[in-house]
C-alpha positions in Angstrom: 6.8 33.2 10.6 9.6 30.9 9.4 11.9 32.6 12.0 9.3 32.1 14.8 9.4 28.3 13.5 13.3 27.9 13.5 13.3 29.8 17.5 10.5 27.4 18.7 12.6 24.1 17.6 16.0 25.6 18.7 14.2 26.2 22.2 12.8 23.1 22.2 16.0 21.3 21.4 17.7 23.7 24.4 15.0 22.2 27.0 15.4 18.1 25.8 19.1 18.6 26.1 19.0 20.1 29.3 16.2 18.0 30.5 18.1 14.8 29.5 21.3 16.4 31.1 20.4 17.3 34.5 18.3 13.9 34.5 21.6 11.8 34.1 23.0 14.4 36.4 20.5 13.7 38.9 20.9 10.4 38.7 24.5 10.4 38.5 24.9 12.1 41.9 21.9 10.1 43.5 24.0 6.8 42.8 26.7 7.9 43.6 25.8 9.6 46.8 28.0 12.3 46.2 26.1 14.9 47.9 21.7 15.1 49.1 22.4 19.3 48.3 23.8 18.8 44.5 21.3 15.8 43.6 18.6 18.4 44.8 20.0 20.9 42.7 19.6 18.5 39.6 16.3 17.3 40.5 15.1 20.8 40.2 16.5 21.6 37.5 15.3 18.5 35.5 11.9 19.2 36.8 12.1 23.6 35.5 13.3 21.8 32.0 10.4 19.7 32.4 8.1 22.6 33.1 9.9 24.4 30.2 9.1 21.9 27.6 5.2 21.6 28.9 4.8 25.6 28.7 5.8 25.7 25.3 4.0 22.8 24.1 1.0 24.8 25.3 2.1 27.6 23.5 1.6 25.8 20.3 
């Protein structure tokens, strides 16, 4: 059980990062209007982290 334990906060700590990540990402390229395709891209992704973190709350 104490493995299951140490697996559920490593995940956990995979989705913040990438959640934060691709969130300044997003952001990043939005301001900068770099490119409509890429700040997509990001927004997805932030919102799949997103998703990610909710799933496994529910897991709990």
């Amino acid at each position: 059980m104490t493995n299951n334990i140490a697996t559920d906060t490593r995940t956990r700590a995979l989705l913040w990062t990438g959640l934060v990540l691709s969130a300044l990402v997003n952001a990043a390229v939005q301001t900068a209007g770099i490119s409509t395709v890429l700040g997509i891209v990001f927004g997805v992704l932030t919102l799949l982290f997103g998703a990610g973190l909710v799933m496994n709350y529910r897991k709990r």
